[in-house]
KETOR-116749 format. One record per atom (N, C-alpha, C): residue number from 0; residue in three letters; atom name; x, y, z. Coordinates in nm, 4 decimals. Layout:
+-----+-----+----+----------+----------+----------+
|   k |   r |  a |       c1 |       c2 |       c3 |
+-----+-----+----+----------+----------+----------+
| NUM | ala | CA |        X |        Y |        Z |
...
+-----+-----+----+----------+----------+----------+
This chain:
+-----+-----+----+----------+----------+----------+
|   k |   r |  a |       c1 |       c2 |       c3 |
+-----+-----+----+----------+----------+----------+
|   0 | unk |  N |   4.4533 | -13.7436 |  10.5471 |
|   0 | unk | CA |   4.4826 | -13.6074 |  10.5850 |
|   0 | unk |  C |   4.6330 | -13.5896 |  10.5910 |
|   1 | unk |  N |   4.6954 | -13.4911 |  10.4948 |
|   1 | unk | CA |   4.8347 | -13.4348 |  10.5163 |
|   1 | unk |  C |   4.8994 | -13.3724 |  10.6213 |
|   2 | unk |  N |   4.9708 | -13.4244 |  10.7471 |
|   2 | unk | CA |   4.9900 | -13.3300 |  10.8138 |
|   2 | unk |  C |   5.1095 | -13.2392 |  10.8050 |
|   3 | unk |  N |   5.0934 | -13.0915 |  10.7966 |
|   3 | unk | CA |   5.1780 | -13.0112 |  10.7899 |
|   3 | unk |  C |   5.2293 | -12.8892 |  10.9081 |
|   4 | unk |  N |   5.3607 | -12.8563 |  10.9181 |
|   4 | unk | CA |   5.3632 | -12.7677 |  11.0390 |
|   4 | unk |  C |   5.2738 | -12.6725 |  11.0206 |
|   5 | unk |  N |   5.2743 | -12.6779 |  11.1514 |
|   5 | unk | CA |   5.1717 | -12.5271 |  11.1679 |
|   5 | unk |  C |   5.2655 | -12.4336 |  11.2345 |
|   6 | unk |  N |   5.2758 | -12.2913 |  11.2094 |
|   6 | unk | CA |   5.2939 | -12.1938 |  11.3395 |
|   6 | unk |  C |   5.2314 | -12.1480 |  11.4546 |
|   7 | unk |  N |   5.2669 | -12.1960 |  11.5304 |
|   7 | unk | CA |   5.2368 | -12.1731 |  11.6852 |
|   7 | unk |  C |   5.2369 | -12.1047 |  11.7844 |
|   8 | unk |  N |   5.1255 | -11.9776 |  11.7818 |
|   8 | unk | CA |   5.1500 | -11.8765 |  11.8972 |
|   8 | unk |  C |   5.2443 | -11.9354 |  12.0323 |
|   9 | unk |  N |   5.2446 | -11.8430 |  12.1091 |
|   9 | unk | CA |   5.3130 | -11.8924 |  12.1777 |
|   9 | unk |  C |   5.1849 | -11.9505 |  12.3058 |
|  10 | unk |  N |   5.0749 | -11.9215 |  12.3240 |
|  10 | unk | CA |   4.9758 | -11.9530 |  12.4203 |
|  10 | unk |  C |   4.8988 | -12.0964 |  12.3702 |
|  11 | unk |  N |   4.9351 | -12.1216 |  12.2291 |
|  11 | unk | CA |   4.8874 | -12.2551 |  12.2027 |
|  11 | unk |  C |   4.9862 | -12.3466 |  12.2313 |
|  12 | unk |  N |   5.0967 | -12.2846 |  12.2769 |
|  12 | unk | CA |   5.1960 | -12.4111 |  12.2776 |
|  12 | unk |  C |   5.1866 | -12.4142 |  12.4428 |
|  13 | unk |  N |   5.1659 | -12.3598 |  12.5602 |
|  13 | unk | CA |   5.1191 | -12.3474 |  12.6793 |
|  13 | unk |  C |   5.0126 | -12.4446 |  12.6845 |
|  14 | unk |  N |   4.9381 | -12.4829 |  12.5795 |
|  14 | unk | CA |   4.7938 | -12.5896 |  12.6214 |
|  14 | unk |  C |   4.8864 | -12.7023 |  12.6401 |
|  15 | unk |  N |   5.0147 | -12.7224 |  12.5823 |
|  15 | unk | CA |   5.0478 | -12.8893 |  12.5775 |
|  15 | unk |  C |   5.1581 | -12.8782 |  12.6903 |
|  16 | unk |  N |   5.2371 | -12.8151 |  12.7245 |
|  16 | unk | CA |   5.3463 | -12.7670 |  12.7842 |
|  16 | unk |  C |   5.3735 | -12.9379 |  12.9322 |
|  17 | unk |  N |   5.2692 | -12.9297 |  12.9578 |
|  17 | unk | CA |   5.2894 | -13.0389 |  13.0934 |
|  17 | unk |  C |   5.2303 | -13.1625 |  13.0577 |
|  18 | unk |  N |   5.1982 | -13.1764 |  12.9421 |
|  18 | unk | CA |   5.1589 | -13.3322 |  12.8654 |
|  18 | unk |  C |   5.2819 | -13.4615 |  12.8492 |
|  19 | unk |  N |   5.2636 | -13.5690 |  12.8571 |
|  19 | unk | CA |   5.3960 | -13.5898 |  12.7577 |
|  19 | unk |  C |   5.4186 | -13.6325 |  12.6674 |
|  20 | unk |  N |   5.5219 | -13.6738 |  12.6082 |
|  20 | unk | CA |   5.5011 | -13.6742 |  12.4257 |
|  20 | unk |  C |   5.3977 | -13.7995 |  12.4003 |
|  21 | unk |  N |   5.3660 | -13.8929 |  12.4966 |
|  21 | unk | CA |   5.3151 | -14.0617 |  12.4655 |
|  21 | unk |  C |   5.2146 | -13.9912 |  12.5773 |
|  22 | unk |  N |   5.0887 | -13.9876 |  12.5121 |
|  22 | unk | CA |   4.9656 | -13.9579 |  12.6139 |
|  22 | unk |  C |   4.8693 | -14.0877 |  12.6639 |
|  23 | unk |  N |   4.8591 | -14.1027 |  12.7521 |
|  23 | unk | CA |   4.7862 | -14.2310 |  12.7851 |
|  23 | unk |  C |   4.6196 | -14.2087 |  12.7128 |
|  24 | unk |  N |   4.5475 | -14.3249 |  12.6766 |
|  24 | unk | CA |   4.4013 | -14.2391 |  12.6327 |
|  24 | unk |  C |   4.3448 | -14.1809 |  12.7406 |
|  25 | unk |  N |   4.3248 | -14.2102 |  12.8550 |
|  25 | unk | CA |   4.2405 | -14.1554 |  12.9942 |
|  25 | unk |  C |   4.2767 | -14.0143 |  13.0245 |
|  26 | unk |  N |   4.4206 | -13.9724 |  12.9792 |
|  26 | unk | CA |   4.5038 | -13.8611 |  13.0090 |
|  26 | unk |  C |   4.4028 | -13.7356 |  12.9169 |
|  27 | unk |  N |   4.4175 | -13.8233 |  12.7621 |
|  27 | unk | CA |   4.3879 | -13.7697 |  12.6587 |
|  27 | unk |  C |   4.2630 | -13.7226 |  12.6980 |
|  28 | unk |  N |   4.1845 | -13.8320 |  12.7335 |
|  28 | unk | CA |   4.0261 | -13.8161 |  12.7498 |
|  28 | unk |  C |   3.9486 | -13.6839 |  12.8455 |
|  29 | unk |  N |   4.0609 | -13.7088 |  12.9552 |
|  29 | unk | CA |   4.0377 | -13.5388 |  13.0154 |
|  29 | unk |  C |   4.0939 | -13.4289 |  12.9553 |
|  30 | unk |  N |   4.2246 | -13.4531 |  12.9127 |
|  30 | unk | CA |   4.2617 | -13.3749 |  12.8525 |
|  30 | unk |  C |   4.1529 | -13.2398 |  12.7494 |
|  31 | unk |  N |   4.1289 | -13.3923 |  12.6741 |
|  31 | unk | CA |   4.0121 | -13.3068 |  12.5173 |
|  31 | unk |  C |   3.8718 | -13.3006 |  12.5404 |
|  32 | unk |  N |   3.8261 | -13.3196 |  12.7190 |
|  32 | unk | CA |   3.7188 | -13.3374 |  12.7458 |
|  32 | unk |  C |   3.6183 | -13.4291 |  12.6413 |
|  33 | unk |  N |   3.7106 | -13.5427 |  12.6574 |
|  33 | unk | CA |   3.5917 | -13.6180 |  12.5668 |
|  33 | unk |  C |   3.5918 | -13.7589 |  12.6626 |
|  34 | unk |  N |   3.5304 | -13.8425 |  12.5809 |
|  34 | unk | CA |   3.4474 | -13.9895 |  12.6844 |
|  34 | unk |  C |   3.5769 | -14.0783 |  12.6381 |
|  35 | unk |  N |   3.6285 | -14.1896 |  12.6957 |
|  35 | unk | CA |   3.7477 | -14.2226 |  12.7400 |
|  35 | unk |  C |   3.6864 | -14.3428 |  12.5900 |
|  36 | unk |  N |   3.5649 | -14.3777 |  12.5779 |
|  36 | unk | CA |   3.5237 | -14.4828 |  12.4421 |
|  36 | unk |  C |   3.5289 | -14.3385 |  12.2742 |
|  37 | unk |  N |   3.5326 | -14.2641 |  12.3211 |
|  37 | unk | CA |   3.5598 | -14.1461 |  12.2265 |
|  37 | unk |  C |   3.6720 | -14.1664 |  12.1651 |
|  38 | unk |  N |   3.8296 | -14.1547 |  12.2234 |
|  38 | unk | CA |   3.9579 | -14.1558 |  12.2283 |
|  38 | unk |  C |   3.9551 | -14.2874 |  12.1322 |
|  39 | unk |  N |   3.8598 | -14.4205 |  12.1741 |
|  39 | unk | CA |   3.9346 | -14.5623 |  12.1786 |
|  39 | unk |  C |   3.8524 | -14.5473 |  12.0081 |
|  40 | unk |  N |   3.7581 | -14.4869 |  11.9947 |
|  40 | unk | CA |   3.6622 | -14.4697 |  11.8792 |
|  40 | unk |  C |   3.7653 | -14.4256 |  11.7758 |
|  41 | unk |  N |   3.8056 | -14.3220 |  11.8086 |
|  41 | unk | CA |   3.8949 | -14.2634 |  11.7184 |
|  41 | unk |  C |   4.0029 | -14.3238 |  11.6415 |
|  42 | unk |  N |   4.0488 | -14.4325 |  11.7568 |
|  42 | unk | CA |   4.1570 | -14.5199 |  11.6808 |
|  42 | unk |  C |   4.1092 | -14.6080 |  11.6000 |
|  43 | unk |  N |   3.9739 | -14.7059 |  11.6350 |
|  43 | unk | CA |   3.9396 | -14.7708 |  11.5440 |
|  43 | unk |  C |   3.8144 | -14.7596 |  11.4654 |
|  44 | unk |  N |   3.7637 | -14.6255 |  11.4674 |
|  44 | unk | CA |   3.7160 | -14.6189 |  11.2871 |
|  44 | unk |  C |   3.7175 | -14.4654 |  11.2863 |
|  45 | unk |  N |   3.8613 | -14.4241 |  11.3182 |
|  45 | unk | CA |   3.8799 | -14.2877 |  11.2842 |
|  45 | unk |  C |   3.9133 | -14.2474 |  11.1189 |
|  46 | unk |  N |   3.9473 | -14.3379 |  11.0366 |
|  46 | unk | CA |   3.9163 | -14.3080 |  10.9424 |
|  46 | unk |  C |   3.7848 | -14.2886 |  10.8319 |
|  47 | unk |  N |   3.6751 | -14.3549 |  10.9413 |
|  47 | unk | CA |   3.5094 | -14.3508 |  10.8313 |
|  47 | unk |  C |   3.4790 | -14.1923 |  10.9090 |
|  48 | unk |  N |   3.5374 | -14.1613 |  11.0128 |
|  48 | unk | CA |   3.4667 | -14.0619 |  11.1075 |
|  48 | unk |  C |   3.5101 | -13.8911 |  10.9935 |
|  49 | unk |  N |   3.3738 | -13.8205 |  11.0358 |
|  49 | unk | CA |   3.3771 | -13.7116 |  10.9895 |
|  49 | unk |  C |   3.4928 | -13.5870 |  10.9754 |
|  50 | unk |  N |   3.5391 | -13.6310 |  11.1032 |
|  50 | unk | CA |   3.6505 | -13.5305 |  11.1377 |
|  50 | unk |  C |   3.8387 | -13.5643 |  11.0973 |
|  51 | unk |  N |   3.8351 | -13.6952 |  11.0125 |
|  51 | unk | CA |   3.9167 | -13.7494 |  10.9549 |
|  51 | unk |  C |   4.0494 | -13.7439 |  11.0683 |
|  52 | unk |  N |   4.0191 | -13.8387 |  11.1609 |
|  52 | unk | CA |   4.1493 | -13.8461 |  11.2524 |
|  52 | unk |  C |   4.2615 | -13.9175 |  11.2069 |
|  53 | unk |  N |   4.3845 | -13.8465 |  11.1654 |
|  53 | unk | CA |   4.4885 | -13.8562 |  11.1504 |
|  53 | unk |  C |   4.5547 | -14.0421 |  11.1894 |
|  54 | unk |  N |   4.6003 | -14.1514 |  11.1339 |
|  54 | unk | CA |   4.5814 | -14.2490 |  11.1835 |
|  54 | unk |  C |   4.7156 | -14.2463 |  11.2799 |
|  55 | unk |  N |   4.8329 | -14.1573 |  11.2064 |
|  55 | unk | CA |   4.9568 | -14.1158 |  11.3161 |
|  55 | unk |  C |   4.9632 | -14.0471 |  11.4162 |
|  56 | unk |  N |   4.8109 | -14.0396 |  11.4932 |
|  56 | unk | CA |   4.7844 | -13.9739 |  11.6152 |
|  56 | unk |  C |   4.8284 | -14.1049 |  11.6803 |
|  57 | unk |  N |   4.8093 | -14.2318 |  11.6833 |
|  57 | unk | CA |   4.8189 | -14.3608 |  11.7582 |
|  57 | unk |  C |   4.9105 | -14.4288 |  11.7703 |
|  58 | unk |  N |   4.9766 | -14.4419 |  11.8757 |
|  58 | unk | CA |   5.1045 | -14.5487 |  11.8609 |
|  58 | unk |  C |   5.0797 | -14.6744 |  11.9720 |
|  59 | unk |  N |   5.1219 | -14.8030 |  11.9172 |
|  59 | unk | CA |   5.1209 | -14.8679 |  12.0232 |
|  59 | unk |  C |   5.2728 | -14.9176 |  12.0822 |
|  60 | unk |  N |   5.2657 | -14.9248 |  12.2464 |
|  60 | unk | CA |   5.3939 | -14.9596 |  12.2911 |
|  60 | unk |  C |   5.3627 | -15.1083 |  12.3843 |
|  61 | unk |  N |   5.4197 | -15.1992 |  12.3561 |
|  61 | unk | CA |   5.3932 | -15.3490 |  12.4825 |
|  61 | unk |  C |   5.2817 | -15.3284 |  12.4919 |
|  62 | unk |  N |   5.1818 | -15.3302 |  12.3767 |
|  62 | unk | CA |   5.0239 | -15.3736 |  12.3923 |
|  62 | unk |  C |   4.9328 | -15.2474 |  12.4178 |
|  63 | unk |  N |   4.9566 | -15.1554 |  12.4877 |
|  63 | unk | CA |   4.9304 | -15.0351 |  12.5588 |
|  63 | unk |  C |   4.9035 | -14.9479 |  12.4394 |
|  64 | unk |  N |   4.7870 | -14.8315 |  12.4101 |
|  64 | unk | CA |   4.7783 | -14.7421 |  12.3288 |
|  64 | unk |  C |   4.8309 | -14.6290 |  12.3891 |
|  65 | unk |  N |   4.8502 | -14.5582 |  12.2817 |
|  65 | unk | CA |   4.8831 | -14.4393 |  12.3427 |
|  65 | unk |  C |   4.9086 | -14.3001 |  12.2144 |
|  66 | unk |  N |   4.8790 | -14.1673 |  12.2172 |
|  66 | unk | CA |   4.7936 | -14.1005 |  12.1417 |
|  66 | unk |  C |   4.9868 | -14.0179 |  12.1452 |
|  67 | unk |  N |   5.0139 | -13.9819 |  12.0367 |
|  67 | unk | CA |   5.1528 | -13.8716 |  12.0280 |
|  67 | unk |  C |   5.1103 | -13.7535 |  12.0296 |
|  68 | unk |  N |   5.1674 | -13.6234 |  12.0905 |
|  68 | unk | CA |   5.1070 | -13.5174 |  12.1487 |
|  68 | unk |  C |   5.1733 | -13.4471 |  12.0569 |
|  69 | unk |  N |   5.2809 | -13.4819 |  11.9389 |
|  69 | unk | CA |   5.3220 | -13.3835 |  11.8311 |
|  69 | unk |  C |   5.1901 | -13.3830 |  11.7702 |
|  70 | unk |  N |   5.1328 | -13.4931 |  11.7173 |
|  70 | unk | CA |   5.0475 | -13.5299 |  11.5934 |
|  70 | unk |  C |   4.9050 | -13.4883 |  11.6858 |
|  71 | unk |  N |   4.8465 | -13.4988 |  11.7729 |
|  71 | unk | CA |   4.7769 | -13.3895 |  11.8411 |
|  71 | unk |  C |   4.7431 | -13.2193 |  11.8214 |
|  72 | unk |  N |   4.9043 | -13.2483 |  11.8776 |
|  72 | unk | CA |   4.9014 | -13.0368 |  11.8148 |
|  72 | unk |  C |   4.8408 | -12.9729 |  11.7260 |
|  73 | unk |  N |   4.9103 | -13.0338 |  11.6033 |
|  73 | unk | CA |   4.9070 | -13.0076 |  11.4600 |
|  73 | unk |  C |   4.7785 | -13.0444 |  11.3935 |
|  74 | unk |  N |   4.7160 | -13.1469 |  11.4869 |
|  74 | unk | CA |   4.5476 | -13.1933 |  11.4372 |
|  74 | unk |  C |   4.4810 | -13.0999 |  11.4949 |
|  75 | unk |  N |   4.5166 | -13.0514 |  11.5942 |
|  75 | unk | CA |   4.4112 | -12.9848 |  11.6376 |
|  75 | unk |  C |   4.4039 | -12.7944 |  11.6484 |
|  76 | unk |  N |   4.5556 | -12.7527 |  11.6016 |
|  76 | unk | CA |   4.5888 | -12.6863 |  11.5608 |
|  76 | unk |  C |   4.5343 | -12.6472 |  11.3814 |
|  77 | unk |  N |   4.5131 | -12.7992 |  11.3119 |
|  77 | unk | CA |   4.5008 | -12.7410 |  11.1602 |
|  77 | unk |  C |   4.3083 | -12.7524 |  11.1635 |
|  78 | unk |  N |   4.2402 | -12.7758 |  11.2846 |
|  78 | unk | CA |   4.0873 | -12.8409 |  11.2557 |
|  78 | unk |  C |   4.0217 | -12.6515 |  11.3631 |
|  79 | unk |  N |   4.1254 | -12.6193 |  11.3978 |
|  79 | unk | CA |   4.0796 | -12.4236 |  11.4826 |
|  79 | unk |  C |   4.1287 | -12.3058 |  11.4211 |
|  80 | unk |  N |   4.0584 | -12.2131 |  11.3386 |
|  80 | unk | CA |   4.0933 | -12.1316 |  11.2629 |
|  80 | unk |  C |   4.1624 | -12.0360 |  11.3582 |
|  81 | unk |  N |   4.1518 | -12.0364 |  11.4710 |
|  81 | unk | CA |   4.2897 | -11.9336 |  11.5094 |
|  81 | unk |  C |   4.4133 | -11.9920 |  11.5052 |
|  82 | unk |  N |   4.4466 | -12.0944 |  11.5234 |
|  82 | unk | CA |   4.6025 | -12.1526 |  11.5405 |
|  82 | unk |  C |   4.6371 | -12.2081 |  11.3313 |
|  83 | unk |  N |   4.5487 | -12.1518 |  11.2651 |
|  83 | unk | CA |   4.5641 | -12.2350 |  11.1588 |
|  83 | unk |  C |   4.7005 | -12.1509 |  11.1362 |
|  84 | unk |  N |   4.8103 | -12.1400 |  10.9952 |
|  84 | unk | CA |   4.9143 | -12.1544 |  10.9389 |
|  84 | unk |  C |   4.8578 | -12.0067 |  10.8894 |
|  85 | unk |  N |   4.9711 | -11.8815 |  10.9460 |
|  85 | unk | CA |   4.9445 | -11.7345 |  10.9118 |
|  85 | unk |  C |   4.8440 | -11.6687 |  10.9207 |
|  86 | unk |  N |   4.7782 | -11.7567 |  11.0581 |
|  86 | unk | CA |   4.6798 | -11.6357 |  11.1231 |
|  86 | unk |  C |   4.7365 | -11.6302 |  11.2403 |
+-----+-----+----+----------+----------+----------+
């Protein structure tokens, strides 16, 4: 999957506003209301998965995962037809 900027109302950029750029998965997991083995799923076979998760959503730091909240945005920004690019 190519990721490309998106334009960003200004109320979609309010969803991330108090995140921080290195999201812990547990953070994430409430965050996207999903199951905390969801998050860990995603990293390792997010590429067979349907929804083609981006593999530069994942960074690791001293062993620790942790999800980047640019590459977030823009995934989840380009997968919701209201935030898509000139709507």
């Amino acid at each position: 999957m190519e990721l490309q900027n998106h334009s960003i109302n200004g109320c979609g950029n309010k969803l991330f506003e108090n995140l921080p750029d290195l999201i812990p998965p547990q953070t994430a997991a409430v965050f996207l209301n999903r199951k905390l083995k969801t998050i860990y799923d995603w990293q390792y076979r997010g590429k067979t998965r349907k929804n083609k998760v981006p593999p530069e959503l994942f960074t690791k730091i001293s062993g620790g995962l942790f999800i980047r909240k640019d590459i977030l945005k823009i995934w989840i920004y380009s997968r919701n037809s209201p935030f898509k690019k000139g709507e």
